[in-house]
MDTraj code that builds the backbone (N, CA, C; nanometers):
import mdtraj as md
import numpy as np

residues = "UNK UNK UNK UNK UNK UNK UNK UNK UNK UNK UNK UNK UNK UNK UNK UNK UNK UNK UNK UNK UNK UNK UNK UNK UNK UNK UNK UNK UNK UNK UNK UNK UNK UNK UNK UNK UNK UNK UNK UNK UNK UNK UNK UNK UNK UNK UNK UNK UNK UNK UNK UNK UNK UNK UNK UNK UNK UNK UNK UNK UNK UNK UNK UNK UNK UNK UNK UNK UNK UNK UNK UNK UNK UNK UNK UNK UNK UNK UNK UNK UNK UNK UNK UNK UNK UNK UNK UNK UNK UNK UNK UNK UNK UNK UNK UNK UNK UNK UNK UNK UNK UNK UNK UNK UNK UNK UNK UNK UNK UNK UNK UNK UNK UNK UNK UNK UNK UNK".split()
xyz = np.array([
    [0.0842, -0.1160, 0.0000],
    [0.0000, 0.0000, 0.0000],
    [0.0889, 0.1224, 0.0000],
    [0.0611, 0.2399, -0.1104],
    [0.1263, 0.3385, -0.0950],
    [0.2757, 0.2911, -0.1826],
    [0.3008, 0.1950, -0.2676],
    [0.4261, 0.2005, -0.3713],
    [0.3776, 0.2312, -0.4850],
    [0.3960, 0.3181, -0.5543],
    [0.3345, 0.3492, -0.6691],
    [0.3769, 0.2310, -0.7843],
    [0.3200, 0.2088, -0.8851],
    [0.2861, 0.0483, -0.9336],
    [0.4444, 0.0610, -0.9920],
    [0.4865, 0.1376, -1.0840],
    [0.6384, 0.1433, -1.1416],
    [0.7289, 0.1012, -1.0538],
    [0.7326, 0.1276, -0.9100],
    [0.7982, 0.0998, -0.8066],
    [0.7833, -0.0251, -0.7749],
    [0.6304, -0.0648, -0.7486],
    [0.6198, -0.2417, -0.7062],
    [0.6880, -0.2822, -0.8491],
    [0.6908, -0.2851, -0.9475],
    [0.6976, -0.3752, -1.0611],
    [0.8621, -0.3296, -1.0575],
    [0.9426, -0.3081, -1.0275],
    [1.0864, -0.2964, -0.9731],
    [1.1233, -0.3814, -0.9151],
    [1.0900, -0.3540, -0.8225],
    [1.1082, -0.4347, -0.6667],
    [1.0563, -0.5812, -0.6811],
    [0.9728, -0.6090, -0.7983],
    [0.8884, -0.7623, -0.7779],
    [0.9703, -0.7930, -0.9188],
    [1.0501, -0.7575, -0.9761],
    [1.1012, -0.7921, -1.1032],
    [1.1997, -0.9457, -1.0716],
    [1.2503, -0.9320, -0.9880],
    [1.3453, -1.0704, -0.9627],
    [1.2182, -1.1861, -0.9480],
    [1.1483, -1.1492, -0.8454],
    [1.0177, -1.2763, -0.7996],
    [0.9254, -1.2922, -0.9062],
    [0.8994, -1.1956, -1.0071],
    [0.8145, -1.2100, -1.1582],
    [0.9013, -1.2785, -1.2303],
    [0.9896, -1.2989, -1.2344],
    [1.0919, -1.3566, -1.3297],
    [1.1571, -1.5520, -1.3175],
    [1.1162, -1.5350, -1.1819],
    [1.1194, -1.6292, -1.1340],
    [1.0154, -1.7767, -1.0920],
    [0.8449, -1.6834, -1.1331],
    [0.7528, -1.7478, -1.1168],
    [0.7593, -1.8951, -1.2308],
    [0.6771, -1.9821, -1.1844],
    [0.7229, -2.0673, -1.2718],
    [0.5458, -2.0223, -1.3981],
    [0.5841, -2.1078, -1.4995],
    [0.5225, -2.0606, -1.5971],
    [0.3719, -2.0240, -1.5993],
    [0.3117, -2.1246, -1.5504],
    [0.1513, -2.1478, -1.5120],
    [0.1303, -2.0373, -1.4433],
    [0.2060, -1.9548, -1.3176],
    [0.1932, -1.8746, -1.2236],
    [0.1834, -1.7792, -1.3359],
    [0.0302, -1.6463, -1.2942],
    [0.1079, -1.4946, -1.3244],
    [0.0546, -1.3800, -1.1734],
    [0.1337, -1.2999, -1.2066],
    [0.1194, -1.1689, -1.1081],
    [0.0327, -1.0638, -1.1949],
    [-0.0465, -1.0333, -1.1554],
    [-0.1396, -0.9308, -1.2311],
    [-0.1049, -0.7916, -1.1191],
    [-0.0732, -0.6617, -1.1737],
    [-0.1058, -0.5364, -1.1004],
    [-0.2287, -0.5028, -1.1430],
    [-0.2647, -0.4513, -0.9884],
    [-0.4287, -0.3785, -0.9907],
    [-0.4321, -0.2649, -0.8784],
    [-0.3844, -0.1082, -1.0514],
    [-0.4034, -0.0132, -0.8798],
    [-0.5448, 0.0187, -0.8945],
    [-0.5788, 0.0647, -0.8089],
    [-0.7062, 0.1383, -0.7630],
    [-0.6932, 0.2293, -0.6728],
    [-0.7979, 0.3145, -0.6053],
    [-0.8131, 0.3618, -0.4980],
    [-0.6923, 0.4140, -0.4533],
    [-0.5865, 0.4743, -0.4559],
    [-0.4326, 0.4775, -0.3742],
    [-0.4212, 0.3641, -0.3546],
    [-0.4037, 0.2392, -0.3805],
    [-0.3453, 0.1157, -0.3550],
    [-0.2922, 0.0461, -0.4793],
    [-0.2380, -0.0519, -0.4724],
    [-0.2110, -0.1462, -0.6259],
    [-0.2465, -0.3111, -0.5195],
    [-0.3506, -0.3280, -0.6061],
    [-0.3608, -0.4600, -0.5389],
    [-0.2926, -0.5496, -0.6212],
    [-0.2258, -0.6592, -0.5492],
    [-0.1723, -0.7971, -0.6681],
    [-0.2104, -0.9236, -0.7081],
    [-0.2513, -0.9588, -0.7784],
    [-0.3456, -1.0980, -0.7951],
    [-0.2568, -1.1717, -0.8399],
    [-0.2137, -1.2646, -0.7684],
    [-0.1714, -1.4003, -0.8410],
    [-0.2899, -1.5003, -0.9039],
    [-0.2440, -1.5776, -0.9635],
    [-0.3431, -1.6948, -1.0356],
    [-0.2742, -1.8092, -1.1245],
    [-0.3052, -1.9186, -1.0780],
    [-0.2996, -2.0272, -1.1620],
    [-0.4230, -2.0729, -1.2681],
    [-0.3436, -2.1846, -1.3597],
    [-0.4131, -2.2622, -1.4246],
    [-0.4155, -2.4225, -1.4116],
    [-0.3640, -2.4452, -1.2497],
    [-0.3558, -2.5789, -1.2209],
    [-0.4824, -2.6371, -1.2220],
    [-0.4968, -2.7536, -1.2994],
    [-0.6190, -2.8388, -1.2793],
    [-0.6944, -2.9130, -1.1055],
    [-0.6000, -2.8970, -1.0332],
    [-0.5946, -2.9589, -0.9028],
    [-0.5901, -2.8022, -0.8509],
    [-0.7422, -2.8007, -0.7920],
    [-0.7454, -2.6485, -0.7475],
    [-0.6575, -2.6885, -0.5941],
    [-0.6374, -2.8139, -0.5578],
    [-0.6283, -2.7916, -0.3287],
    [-0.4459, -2.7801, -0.3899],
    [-0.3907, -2.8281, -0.4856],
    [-0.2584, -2.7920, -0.5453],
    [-0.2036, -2.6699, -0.5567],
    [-0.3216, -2.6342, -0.6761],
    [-0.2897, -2.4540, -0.7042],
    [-0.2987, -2.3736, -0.5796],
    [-0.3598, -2.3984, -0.4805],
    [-0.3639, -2.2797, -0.3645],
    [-0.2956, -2.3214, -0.3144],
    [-0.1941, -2.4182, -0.2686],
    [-0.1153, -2.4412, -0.2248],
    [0.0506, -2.3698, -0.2630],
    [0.0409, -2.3970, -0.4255],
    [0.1211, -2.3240, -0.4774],
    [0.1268, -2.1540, -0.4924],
    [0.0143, -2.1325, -0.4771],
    [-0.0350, -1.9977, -0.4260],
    [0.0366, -1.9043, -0.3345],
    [-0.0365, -1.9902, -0.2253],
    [0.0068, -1.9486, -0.0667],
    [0.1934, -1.9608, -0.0590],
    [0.2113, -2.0045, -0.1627],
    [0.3775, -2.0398, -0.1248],
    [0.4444, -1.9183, -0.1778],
    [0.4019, -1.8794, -0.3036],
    [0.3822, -1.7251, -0.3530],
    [0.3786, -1.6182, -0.2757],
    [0.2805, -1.5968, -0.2375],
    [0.1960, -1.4726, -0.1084],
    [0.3432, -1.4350, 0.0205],
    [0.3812, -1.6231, 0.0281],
    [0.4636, -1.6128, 0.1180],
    [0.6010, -1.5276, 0.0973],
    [0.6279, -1.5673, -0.0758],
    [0.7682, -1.5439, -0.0910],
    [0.7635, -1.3666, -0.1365],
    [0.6124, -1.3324, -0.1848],
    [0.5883, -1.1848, -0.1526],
    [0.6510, -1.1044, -0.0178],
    [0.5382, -1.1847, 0.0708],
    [0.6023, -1.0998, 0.1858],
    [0.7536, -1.0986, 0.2623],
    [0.8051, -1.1694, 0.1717],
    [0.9659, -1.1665, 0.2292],
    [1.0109, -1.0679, 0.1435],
    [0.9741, -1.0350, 0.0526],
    [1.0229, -0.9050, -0.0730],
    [1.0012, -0.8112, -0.0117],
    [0.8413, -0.8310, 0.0258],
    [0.8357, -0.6550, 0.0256],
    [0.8173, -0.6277, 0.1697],
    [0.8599, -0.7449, 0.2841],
    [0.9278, -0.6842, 0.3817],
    [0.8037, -0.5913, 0.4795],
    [0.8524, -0.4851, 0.4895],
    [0.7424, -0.4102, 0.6242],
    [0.6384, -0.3520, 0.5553],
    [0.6260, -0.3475, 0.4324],
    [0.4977, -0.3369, 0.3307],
    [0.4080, -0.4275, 0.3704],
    [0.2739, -0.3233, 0.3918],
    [0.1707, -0.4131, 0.3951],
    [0.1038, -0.4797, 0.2898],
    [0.1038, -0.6060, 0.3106],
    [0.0730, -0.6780, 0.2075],
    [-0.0636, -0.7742, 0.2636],
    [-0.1844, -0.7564, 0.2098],
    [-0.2821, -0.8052, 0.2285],
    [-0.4109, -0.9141, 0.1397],
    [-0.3902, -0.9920, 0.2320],
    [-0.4294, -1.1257, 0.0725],
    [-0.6054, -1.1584, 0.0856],
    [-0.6779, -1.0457, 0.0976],
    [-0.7767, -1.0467, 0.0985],
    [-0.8810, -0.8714, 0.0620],
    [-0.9742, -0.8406, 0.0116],
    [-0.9890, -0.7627, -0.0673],
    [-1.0829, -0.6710, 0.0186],
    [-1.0047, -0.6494, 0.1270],
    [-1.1074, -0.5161, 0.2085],
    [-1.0607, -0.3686, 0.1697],
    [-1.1465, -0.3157, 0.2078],
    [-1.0842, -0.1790, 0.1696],
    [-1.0579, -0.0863, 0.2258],
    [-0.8880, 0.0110, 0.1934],
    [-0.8332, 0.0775, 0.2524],
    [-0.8716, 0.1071, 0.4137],
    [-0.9999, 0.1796, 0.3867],
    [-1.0755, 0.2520, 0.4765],
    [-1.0858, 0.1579, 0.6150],
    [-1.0910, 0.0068, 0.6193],
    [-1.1374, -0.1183, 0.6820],
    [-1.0155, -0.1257, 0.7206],
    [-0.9060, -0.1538, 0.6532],
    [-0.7727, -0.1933, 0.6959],
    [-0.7410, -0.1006, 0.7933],
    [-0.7321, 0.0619, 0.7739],
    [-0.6995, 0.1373, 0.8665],
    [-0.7760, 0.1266, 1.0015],
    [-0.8916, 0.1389, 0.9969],
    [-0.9813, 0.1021, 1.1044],
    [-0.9563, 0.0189, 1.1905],
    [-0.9205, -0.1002, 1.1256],
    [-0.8233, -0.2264, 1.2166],
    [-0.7304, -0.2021, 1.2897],
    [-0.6013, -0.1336, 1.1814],
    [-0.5268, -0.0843, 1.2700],
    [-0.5248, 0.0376, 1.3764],
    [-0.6578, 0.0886, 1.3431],
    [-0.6582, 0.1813, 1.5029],
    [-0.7104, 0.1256, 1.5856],
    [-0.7895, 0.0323, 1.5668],
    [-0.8715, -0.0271, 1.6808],
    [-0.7758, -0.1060, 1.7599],
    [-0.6921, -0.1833, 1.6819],
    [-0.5661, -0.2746, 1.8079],
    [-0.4537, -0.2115, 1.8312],
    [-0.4884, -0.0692, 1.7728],
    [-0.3852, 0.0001, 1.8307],
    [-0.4376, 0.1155, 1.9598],
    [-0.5764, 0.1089, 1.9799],
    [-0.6654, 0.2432, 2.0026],
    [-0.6158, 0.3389, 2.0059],
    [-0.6152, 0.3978, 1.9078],
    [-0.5666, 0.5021, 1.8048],
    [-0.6921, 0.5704, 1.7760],
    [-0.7001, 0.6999, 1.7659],
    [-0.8525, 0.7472, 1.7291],
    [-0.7948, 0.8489, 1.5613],
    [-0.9178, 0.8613, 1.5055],
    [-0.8878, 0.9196, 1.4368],
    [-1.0096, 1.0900, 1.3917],
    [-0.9635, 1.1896, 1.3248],
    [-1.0774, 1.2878, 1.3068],
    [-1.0010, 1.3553, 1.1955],
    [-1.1014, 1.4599, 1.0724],
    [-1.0598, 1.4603, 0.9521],
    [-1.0894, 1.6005, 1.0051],
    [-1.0499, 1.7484, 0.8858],
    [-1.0592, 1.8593, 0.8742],
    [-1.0803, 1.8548, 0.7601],
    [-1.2221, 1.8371, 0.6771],
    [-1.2541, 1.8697, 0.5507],
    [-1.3093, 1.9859, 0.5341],
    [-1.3194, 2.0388, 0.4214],
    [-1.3576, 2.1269, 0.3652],
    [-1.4236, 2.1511, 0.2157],
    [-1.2976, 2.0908, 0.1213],
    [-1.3155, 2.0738, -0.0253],
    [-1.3593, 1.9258, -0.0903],
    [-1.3568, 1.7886, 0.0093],
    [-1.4102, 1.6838, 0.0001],
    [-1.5823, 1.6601, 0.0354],
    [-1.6281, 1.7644, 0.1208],
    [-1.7717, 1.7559, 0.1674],
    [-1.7731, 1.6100, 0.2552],
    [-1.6922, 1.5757, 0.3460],
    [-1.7128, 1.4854, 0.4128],
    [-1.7210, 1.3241, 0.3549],
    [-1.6579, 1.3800, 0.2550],
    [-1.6209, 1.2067, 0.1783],
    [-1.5244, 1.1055, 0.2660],
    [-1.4238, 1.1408, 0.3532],
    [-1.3360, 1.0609, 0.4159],
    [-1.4511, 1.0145, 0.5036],
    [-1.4968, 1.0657, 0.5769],
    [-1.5555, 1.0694, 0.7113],
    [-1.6940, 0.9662, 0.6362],
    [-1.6922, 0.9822, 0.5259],
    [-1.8158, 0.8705, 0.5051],
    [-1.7544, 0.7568, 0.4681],
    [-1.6925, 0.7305, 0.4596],
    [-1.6302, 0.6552, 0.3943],
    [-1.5442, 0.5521, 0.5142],
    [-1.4955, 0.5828, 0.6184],
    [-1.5140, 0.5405, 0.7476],
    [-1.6249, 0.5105, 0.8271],
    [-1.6953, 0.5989, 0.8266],
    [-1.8216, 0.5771, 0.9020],
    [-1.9273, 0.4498, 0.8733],
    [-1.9078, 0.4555, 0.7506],
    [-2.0308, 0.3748, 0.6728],
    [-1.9774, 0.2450, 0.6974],
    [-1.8809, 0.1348, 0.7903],
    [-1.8647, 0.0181, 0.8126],
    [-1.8681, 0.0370, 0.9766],
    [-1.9687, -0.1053, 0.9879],
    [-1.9880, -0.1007, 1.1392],
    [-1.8443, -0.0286, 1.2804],
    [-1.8689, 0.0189, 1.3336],
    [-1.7726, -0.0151, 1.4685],
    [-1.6537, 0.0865, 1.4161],
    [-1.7142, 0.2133, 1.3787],
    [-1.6236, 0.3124, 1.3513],
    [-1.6253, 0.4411, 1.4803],
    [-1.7553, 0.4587, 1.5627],
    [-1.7590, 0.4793, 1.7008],
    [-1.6095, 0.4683, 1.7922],
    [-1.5974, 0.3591, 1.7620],
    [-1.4302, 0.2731, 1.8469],
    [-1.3503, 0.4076, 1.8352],
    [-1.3020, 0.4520, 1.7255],
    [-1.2105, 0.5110, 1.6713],
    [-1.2289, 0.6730, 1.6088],
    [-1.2990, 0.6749, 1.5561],
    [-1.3848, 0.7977, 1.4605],
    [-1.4137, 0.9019, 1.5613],
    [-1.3337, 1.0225, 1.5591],
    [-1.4191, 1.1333, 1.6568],
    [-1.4790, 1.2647, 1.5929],
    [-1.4641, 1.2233, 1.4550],
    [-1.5646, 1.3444, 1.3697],
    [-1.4913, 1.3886, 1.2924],
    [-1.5476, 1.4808, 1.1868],
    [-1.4815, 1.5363, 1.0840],
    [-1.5346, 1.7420, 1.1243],
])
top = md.Topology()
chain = top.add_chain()
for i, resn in enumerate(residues, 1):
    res = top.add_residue(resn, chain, resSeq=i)
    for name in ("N", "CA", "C"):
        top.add_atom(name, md.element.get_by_symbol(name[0]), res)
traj = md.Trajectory(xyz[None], top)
């Protein structure tokens, strides 16, 4: 989160190069993020996720103290998490957004915890 995609595709150039053939790495930015999809074409799906997860793994040894997240919540959710086990609060000063952050937090349960207004 937060490497701009030219940068991940640098940094992942040795481990892209190295995937074996069937394997690919797809970039997907969106939102301020680049999400990464791996995917097979193994016929033996309990195989392919296996070979998967072995992937994901050798990701997070690359990219190290980068958060790397293998499931598709969003930004807004992830941070939330981390204030909540951190209790960490958070509050916005908008003006030119009209309260887009602050909805955008708010609108998933159990933002009370953390959220002290915009």
């Amino acid at each position: 989160m937060g490497i701009p995609e030219s940068e991940l595709s640098d940094r992942l150039d040795d481990f892209e190069n190295n995937l074996a053939k069937d394997i690919s790495l797809a970039y997907l930015p969106s939102g301020g993020r680049v999400r990464l999809r791996l995917s097979t074409k193994d016929y033996d799906q309990n195989k392919g996720n296996e070979r998967l997860d072995e992937q994901v793994e050798r990701l997070r040894m690359v990219l190290g103290e980068e958060l790397i997240v293998d499931d598709s919540d969003a930004v807004e959710v992830l941070i939330a998490k981390l204030l909540k086990q951190k209790k960490w609060s958070l509050a916005f000063a908008e003006s030119c957004t009209g309260g887009a952050l602050a909805t955008r937090f708010t609108e998933h349960a159990g933002a009370s915890a953390f959220f002290n207004g915009s």
